[in-house]
C-alpha positions as CSV (number, residue, x, y, z in Angstrom):
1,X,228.3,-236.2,54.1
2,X,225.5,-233.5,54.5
3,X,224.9,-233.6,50.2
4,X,225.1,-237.4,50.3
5,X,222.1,-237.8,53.1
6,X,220.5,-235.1,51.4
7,X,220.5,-237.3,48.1
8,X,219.8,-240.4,50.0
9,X,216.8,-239.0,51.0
10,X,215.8,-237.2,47.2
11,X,216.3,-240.1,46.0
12,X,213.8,-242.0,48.6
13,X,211.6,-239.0,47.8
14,X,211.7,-239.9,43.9
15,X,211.2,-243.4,44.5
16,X,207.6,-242.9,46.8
17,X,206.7,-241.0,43.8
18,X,207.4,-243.6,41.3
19,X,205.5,-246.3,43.0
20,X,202.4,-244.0,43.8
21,X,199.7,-245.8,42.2
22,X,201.1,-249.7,42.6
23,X,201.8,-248.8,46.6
24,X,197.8,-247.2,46.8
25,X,196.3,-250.6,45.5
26,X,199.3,-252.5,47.8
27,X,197.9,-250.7,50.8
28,X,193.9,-250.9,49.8
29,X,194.8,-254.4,50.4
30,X,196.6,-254.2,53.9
31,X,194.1,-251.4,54.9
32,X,191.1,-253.8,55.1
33,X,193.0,-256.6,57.0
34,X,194.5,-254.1,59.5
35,X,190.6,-253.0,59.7
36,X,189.4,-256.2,59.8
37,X,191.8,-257.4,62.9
38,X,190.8,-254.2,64.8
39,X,194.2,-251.4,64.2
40,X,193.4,-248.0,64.9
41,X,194.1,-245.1,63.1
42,X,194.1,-247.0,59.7
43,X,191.3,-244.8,58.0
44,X,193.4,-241.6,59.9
45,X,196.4,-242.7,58.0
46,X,194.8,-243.3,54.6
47,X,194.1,-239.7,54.5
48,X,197.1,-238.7,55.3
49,X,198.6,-241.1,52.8
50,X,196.6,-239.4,49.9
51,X,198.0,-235.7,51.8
52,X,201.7,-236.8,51.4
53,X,201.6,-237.8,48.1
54,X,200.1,-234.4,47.7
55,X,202.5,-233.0,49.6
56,X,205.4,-234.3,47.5
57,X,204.2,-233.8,44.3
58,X,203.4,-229.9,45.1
59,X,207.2,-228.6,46.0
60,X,210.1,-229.4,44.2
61,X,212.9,-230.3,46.2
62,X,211.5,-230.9,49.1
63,X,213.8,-232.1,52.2
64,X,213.0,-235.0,54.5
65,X,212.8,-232.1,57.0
66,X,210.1,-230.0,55.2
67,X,208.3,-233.0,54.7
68,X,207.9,-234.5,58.0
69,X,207.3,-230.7,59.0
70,X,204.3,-229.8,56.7
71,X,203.0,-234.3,57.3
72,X,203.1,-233.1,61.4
73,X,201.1,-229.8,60.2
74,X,198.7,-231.5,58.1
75,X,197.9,-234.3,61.1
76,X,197.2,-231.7,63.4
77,X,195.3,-230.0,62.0
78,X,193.1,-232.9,61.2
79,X,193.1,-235.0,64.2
80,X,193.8,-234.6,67.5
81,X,197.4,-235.3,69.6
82,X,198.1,-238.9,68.4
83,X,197.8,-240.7,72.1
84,X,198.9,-244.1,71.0
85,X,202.7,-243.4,69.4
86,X,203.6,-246.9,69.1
87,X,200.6,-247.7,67.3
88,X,201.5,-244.9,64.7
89,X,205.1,-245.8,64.8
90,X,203.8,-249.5,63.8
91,X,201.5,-248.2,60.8
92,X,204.3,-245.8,59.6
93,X,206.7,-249.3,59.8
94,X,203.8,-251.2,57.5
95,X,204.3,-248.5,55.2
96,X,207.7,-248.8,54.5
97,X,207.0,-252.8,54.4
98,X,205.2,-252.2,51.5
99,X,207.5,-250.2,49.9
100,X,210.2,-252.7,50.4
101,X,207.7,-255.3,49.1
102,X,207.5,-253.3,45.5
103,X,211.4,-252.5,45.4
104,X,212.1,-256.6,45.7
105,X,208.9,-257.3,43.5
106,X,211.3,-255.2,40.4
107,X,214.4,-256.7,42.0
108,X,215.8,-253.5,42.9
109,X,219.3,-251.8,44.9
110,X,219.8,-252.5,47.9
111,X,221.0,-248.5,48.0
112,X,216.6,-248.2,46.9
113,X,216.1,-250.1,49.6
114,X,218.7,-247.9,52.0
115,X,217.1,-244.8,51.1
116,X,213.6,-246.2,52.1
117,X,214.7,-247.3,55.7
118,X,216.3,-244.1,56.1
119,X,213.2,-241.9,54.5
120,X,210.8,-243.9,57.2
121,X,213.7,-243.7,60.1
122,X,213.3,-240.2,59.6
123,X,209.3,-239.9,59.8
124,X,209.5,-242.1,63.0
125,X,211.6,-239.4,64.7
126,X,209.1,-237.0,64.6
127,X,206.8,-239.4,65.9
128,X,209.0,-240.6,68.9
129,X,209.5,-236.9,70.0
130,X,205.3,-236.6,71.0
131,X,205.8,-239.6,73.9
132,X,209.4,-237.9,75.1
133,X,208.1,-235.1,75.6
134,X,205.2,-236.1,77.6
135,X,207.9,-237.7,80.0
136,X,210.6,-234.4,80.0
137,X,208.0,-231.7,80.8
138,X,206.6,-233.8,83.8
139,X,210.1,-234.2,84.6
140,X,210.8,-230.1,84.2
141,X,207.4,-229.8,85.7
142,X,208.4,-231.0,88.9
143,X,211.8,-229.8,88.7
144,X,210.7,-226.0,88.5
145,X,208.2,-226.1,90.9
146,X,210.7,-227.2,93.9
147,X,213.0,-224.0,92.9
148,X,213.8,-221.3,94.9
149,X,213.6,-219.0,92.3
150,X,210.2,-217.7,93.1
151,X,207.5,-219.0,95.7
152,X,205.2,-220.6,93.1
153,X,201.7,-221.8,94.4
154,X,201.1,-223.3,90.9
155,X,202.3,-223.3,87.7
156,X,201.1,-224.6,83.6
157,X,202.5,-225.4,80.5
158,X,199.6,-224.7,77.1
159,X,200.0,-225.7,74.2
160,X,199.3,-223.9,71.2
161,X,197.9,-225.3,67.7
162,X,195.9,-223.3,64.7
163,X,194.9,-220.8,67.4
164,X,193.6,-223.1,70.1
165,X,194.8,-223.1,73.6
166,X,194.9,-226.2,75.8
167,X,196.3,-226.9,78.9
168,X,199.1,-229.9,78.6
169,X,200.4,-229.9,82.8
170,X,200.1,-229.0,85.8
171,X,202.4,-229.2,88.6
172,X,202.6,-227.3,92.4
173,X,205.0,-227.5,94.7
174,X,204.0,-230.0,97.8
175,X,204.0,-226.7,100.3
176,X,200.9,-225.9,98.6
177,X,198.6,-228.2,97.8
178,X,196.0,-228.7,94.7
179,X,193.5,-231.8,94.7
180,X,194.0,-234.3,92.2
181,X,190.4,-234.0,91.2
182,X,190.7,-229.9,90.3
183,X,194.4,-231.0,88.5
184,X,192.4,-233.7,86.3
185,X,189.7,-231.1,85.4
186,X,192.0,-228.0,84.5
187,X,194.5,-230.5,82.3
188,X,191.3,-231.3,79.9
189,X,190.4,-227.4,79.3
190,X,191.2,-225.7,76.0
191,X,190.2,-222.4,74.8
192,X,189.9,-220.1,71.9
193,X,192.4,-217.7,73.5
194,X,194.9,-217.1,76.3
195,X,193.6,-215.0,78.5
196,X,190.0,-217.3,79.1
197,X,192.2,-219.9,79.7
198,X,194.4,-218.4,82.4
199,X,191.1,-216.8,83.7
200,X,189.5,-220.3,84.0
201,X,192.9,-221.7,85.6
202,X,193.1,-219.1,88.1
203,X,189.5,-219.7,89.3
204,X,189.9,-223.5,89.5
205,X,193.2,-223.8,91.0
206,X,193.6,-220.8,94.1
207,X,191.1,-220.8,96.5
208,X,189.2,-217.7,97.1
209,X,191.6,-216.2,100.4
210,X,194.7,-216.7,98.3
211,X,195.7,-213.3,96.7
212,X,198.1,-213.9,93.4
213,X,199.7,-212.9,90.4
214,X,199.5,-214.9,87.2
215,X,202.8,-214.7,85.2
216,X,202.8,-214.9,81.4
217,X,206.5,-216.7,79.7
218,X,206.1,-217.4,75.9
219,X,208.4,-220.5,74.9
220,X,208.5,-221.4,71.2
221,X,205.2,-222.6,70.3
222,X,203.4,-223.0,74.5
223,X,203.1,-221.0,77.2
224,X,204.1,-221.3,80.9
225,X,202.3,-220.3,83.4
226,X,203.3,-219.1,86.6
227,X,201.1,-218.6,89.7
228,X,203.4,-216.4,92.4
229,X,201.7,-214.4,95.3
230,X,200.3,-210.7,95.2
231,X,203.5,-208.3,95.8
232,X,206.3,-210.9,94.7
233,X,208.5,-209.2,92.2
234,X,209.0,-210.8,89.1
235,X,212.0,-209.7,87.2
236,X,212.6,-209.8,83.3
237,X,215.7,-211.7,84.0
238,X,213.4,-214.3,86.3
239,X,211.5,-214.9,83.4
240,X,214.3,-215.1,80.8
241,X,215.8,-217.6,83.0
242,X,212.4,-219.6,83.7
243,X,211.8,-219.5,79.6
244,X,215.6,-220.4,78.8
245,X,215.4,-223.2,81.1
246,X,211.9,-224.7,79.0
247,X,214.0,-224.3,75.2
248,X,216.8,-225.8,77.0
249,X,214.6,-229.1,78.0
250,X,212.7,-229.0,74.8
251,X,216.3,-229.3,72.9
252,X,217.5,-231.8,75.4
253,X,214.4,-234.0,74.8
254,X,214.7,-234.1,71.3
255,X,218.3,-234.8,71.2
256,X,217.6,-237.2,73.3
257,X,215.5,-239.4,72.2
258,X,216.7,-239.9,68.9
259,X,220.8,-240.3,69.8
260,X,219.8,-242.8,72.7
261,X,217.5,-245.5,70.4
262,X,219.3,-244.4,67.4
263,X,223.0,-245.2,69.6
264,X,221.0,-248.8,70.7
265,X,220.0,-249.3,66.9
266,X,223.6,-248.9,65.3
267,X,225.4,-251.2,68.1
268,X,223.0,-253.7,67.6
269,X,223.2,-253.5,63.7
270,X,227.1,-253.6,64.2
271,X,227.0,-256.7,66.4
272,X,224.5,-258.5,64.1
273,X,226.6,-257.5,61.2
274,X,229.6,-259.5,62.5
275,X,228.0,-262.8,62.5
276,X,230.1,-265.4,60.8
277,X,227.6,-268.4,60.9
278,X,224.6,-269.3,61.7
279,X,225.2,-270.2,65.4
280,X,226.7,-266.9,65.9
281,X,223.9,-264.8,64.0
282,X,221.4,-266.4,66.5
283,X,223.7,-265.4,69.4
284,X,224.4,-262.2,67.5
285,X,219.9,-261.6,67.7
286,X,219.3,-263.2,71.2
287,X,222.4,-261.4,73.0
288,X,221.8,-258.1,71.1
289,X,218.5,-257.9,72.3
290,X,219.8,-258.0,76.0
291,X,222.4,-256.1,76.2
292,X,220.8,-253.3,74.4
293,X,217.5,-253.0,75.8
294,X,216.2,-253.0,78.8
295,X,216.2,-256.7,79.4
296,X,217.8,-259.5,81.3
297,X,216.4,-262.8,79.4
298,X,215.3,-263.9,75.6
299,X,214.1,-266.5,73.6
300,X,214.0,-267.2,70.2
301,X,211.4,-268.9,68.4
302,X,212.1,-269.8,64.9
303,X,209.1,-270.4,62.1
304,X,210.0,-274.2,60.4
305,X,208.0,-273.7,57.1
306,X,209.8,-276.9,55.7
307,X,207.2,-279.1,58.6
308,X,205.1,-275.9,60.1
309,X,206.4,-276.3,63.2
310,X,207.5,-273.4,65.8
311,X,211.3,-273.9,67.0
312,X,212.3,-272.0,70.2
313,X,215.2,-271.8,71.8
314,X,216.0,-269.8,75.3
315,X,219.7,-268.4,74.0
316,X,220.7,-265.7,76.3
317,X,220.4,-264.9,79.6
318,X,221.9,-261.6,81.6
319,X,222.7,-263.5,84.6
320,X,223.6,-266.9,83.3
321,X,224.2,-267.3,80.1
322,X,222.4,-270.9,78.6
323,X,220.5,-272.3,76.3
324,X,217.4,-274.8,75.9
325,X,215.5,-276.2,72.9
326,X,211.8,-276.6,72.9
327,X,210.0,-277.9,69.7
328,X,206.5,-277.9,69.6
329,X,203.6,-277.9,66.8
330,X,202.4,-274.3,65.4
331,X,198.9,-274.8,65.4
332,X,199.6,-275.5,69.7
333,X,201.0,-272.2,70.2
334,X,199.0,-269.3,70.4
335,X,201.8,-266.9,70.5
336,X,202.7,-268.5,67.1
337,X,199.6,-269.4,65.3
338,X,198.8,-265.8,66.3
339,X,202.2,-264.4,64.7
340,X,202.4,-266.7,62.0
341,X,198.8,-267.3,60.7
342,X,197.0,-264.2,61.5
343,X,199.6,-260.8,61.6
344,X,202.3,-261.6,59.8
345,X,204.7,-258.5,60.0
346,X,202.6,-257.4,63.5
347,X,204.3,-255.1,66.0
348,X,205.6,-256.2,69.2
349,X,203.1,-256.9,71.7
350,X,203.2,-256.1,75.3
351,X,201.8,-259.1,77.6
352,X,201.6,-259.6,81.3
353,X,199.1,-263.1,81.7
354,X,202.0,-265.2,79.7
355,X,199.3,-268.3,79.4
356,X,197.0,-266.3,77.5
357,X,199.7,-266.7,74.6
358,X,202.4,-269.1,75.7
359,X,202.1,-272.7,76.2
360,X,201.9,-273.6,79.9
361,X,204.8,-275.7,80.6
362,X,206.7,-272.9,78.9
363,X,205.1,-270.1,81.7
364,X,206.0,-272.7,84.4
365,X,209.4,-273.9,83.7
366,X,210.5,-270.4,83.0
367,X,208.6,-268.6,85.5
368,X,207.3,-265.8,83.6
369,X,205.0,-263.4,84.8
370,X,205.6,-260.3,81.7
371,X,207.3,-260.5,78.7
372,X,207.4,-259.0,75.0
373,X,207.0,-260.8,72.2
374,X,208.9,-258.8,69.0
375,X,208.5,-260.4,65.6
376,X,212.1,-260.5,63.6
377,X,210.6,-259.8,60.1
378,X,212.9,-259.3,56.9
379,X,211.3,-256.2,55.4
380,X,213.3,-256.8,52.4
381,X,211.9,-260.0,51.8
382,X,208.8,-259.7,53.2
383,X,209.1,-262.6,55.1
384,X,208.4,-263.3,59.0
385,X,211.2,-265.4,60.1
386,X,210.0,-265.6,64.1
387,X,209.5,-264.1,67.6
388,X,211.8,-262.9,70.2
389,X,210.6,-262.9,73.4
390,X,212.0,-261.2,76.2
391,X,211.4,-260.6,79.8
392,X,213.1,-259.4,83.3
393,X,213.9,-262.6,84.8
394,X,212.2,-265.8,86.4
395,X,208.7,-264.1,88.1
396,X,209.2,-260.7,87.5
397,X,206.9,-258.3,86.6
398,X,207.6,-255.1,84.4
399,X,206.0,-252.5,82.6
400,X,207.5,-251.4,79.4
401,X,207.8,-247.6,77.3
402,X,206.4,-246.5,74.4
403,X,209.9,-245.5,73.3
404,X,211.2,-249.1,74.1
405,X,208.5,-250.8,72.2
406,X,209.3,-248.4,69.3
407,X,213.4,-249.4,68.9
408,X,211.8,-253.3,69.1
409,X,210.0,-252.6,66.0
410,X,213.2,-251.8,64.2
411,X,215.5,-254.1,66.2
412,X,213.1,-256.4,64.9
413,X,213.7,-256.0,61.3
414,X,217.1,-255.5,61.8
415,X,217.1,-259.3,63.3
416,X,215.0,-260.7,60.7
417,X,217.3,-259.8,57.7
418,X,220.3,-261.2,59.1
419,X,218.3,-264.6,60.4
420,X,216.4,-264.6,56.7
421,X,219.9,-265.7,54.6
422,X,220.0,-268.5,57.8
423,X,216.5,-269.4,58.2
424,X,216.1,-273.2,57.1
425,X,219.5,-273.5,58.1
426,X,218.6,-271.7,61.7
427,X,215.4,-274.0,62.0
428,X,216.9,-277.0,61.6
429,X,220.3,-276.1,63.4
430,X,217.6,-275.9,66.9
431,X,215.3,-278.5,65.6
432,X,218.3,-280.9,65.8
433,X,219.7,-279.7,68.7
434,X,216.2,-280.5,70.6
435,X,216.5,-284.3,68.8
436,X,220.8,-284.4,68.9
437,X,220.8,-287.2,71.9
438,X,218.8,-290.5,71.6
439,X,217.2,-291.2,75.3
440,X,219.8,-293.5,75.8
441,X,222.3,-291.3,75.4
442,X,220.9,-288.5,77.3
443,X,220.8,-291.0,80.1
444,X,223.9,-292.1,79.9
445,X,225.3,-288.3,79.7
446,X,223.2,-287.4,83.2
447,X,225.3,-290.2,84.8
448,X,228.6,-288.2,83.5
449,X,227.3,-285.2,84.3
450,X,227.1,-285.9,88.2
451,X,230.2,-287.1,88.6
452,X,229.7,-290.8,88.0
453,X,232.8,-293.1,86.3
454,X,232.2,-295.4,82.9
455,X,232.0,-298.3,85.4
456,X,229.5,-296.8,87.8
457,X,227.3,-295.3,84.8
458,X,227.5,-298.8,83.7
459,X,226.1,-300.9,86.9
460,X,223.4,-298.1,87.1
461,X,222.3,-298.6,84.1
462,X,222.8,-302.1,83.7
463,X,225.5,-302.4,80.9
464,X,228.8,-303.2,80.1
465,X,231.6,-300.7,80.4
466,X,232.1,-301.0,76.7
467,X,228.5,-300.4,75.9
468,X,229.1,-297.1,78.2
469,X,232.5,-295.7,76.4
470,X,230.6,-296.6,72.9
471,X,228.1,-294.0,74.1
472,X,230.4,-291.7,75.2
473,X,232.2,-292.0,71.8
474,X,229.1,-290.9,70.3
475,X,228.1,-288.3,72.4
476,X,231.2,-286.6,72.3
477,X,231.4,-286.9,68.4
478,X,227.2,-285.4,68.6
479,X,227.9,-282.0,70.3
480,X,231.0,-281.8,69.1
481,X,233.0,-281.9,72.2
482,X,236.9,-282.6,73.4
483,X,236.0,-285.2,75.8
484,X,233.1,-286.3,77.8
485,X,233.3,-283.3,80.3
486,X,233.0,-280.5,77.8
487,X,230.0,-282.5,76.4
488,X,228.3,-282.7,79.6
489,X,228.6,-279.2,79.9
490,X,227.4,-278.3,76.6
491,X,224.6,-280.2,77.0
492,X,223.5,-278.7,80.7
493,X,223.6,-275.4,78.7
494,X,221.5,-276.7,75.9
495,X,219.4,-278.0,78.8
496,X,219.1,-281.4,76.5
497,X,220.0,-283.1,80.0
């Protein structure tokens, strides 16, 4: 298995290569739109564009590994700590689109096309691991600082890169308290060497009558920094144990954060690919995205280029599961017209005033106070098919993580080229649905649906019994129903009544 990822990847290695100069003009392209519509990091990313090709043409037989190593080397050394990872993760994605867009341009494998996603699944991995991080050494942070293996008053973790020293944390233990205002000053200090640094620390964080020891505990590539009081004995095993317990989170981190998206990723992918028809690949997307992720409603809405119209569809819900058909006109959307028209393959976005981009009898009869909007693109076809948009529940507010917002970018795709064999099909399977009843119908199904008999649906609606079981007939034969109850029922679901 080991020799065939390693030539899935020499072969994705060969490929990048091959396409050099038709990918640099592709991306001059999509480099002044992204400009234009106000990305970051897009200039950042040109460079280092230009520094992997470099890169790869320099070493023969490079591995994925070495690769991403020496790209991580190169970026740091250039720029500073990339702050925003989703907005990398979502330039490294448009990358690989375009990449995908060449291989179908010369009609190629879809084993060219495999070795792509897993090239760029690869890259994203080491950009994932900068955000985890952040959150495991607050955790560890706070962890070490409420042991009783030594009375700290304060302790650090520095970072170390090309020689320069900067402080990443801070933590102390709540028996001995540090303003927030000196823990926000120390955390932006950097230095040219250890030893200013800790100097600098120890003035800014103990007060003049404290009387303390500053211990030193190299991990890997950063330091920890441990302030104890004058006197307490601090043992080589004490240290060992403070600088095994760092590795140790470091490794947990990483494994981590790749096995839990990357375990969310292949169940989804396994689910989707199970899909029969096109009713069950839109459950397959809506569903997936639920019981995967971290939330407990989603809608669909489906791109109709046959009338260019937006189609959604609320599919699946955590609590109860239902369905509902809206249909509504693109350029009246600005959650669409701003998909569809203007980003194209965009990332997912992140929203929390739902009127701003959703229609407002949508934010009302849905209740929607956050939600994430995640475009289901087919990067092998280079098509957008539509949005997902998913939320908490009826008036609930959320905040999302990077790391979440990174798996929707590939749950995204991953929904977009199984919906891209059913897309007319799809559209017009929920545009019908919306338009399935005449009113007439629908009024007449209400009346079942509460309970009433043929002959009472009849004098409430003034006509004859066999008018009413005519229309009943026909309903039933519509949604495709055993009798009149089950169609009732489907139809509460669909919320066409």
């Amino acid at each position: 298995m080991e020799t065939k990822i390693k030539d899935l990847f020499q072969k994705a290695m060969e490929l990048l290569l091959s396409y050099e100069n038709e990918f640099l003009l592709e991306w001059g392209k999509w480099k002044k739109t992204l400009m234009n519509r106000g990305f970051r990091l897009i200039q950042e990313f040109d460079q280092m564009l230009k520094s992997g090709f470099l890169i790869a043409k320099s070493t023969n037989n490079l591995s994925i590994d070495q690769f991403a190593f020496a790209m991580a080397a190169e970026w740091n050394k250039k720029y500073p700590l990339l702050k925003d990872d989703t907005e990398g993760i979502f330039i490294i994605t448009m990358i690989e689109d375009r990449f995908h867009h060449l291989l179908s341009k010369d009609k190629k494998e879809l084993l060219d096309h495999q070795s792509i996603q897993a090239f760029f699944s690869r890259m994203i991995d080491q950009v994932l691991l900068t955000s985890q991080n952040e959150i495991q050494s607050d955790h560890w942070l706070r962890l070490m600082t409420s042991t009783k293996m030594l009375p700290l008053q304060w302790m650090a973790i520095i970072h170390e890169n090309q020689g320069e020293f900067k402080v990443h944390k801070i933590s102390h233990p709540e028996n001995h308290p540090i303003t927030q205002q000196m823990i926000g000053i120390s955390e932006k200090l950097g230095a040219d060497s250890l030893a200013d640094l800790s100097l600098a620390l120890e003035r800014l964080l103990s007060s003049d009558r404290e009387s303390g020891q500053l211990i030193h505990i190299p991990c890997l590539h950063d330091h920890v920094l441990l302030m104890v009081p004058k006197g307490e004995t601090v043992t080589k095993e004490k240290k060992e144990w403070f600088r095994r317990m760092y590795v140790r989170q470091l490794t947990v981190s990483h494994l981590q954060s790749e096995l839990e998206w990357k375990d969310a990723a292949l169940l989804y992918l396994q689910r989707l690919l199970h899909s029969r028809n096109v009713e069950e690949a839109i459950e397959s997307v809506s569903q997936g995205l639920v019981d995967y992720l971290p939330f407990k409603r989603c809608g669909l809405c489906l791109y109709s280029p046959s009338d260019n119209k937006g189609i959604g569809s609320i599919y699946y819900n955590a609590d109860s599961q239902g369905v509902s058909k809206t249909e509504g006109e693109l350029h009246r959307d600005p959650l669409l017209k701003e998909y569809f028209e203007k980003y194209a393959n965009a990332k997912p976005i992140y929203c929390n005033e739902p009127s701003n981009l959703l229609p407002d009898e949508y934010v009302k009869e849905y209740h929607l106070k956050s939600f994430v909007a995640v475009p289901l693109y087919a990067p092998l076809y280079s098509k957008l098919i539509g949005v997902a948009l998913l939320d908490q529940g009826a008036g609930t507010d959320f905040t999302i993580s990077t790391q979440t917002l990174t798996t929707l970018i590939k749950f995204g795709r991953y929904a977009g080229d199984l919906l891209h064999p059913y897309w007319n099909e799809a559209s017009n399977h929920l545009c019908l649905a919306h338009n399935l009843l005449s009113p007439r119908e629908k009024e007449v199904l209400k009346h079942i649906s509460h309970g009433a008999s043929i002959s009472e649906t009849a004098d409430a609606l003034s006509l004859s019994s066999y008018t009413v079981r005519d229309y009943v007939s026909i309903i039933i034969q519509k949604m495709d129903a055993k009798n009149r109850t089950e169609a009732a029922v489907k139809a509460i679901k669909m919320k066409i009544i």
